[in-house]
N, C-alpha and C positions, 0 to 999 in steps of 0.2 A: 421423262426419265427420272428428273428428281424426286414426284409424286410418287412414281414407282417404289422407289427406294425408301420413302418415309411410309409406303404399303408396309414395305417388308418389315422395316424395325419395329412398327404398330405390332404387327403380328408376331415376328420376334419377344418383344418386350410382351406381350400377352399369352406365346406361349411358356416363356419364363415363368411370368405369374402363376398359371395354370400348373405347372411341375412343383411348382413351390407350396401354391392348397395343396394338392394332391400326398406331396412330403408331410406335409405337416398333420392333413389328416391320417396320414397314417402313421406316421411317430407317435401323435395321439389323442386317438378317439376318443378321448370324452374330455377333452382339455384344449383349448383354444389356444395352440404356443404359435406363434408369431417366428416363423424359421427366415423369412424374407429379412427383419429386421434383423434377426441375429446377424444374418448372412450378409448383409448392411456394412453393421458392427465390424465384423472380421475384416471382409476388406477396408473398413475404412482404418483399424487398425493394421493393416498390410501397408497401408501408403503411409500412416502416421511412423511406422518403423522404417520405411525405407527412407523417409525426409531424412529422420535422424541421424540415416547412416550416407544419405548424402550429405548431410551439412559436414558430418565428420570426416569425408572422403574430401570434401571441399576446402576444409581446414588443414588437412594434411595431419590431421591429431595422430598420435603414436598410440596405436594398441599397447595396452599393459602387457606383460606376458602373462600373467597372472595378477587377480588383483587384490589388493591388499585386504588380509583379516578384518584390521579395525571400519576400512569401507565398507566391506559387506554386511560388518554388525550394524553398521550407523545407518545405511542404505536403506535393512531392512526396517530398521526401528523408525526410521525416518516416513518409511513406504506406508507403515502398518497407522503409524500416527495421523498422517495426513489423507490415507484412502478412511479411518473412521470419522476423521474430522468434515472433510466433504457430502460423505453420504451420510452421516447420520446426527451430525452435530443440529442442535438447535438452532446455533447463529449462522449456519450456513444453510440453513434451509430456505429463504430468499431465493438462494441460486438453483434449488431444485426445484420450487412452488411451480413454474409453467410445465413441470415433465412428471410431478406426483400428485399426491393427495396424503393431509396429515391423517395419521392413524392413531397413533398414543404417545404419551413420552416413555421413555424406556430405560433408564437412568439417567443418572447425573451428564445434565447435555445433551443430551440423547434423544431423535425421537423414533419412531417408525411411521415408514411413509407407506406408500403403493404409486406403481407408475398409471399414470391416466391418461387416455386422449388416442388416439389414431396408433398405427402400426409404428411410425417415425418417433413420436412421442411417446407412446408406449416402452420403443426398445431404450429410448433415452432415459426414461424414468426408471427401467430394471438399470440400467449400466449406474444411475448417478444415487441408488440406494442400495448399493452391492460394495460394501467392502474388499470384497476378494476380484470383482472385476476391476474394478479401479487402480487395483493394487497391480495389475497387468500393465496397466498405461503408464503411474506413477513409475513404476523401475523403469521403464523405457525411457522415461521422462528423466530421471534421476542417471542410469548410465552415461545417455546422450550427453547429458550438462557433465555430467562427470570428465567425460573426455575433452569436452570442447572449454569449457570453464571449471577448472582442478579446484582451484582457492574457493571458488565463490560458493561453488556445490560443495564442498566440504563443509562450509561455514554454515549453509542451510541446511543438511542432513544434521550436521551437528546439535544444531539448537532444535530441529525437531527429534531428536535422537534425546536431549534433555528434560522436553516438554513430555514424551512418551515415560521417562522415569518419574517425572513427578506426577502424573497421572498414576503409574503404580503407584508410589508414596502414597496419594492422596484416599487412591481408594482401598489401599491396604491399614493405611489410619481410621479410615471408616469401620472395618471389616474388625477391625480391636477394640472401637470406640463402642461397636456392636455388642460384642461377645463380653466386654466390661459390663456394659446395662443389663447381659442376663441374669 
């Protein structure tokens, strides 16, 4: 009976496979996109947001009714700062080396990568050189603590909310230091 059963999931899980080439080549023909890993990705982003919202159900944390302006400003500055410093920062490229490949630098700190390696590793190297994907998981990341830890996630959105200003400053000093030497 039990051999039967690891029959079916075998073919199961192979006809899955089989729906998912079939999707993919026809999403698109002349382009190799990897839909299984996307589809990976989403749910494993489905269970990384319901953790959240179990922990917070678990906590007993109070929904805001609304949540506060200056939050959302710091939240987002904070999101934007930390999803570029992960994916595309120089000094954190260590943590993406086993999921890309370097490409070029690309400014100040900056480099451009590509994901390399199998369908698993692949979709890992698009999500951890993707600014705007990361930026998905970061707010999740940053609401969750927000409710569950007020003080502590303020303090960290805060000074990454500071670092993102003087990143303007700095490359807005550049951009004068420029237009001075013409």
């Amino acid at each position: 009976m039990e051999h039967d059963e690891e029959r079916e999931e075998g073919t199961r899980g192979e006809r899955a496979k089989g729906v998912l080439r079939r999707l993919s080549r026809a999403y698109s023909p002349g382009e190799r996109r990897h839909l299984g890993g996307h589809a990976g990705a989403v749910a494993a982003f489905g269970v990384y947001t319901a953790a959240w919202g179990v922990a917070v159900g678990l906590r007993g944390a109070k929904l805001p009714e609304r949540p506060e302006p200056w939050d959302i400003v710091c939240a987002a500055a904070a999101t934007f700062r930390l999803s570029r410093l992960l994916s595309k920062g120089s000094v954190t490229s260590p943590m993406r080396a086993p999921f890309t490949r370097y490409e070029s630098a690309t400014g100040p700190a900056e480099v451009s990568e590509s994901p390399r390696g199998g369908h698993v590793r692949s979709t890992v190297g698009e999500l951890v050189t993707c600014p705007f994907c990361l930026s998905v998981w970061l707010t999740t990341t940053i609401t969750g603590a927000r409710l569950l830890w007020p003080g502590p996630t303020r303090a960290v959105t805060g000074g990454l909310t500071a670092l993102a200003a003087a990143d303007a400053m700095q490359l807005g000093y550049d951009c004068l230091v420029q237009k001075n030497a013409e």
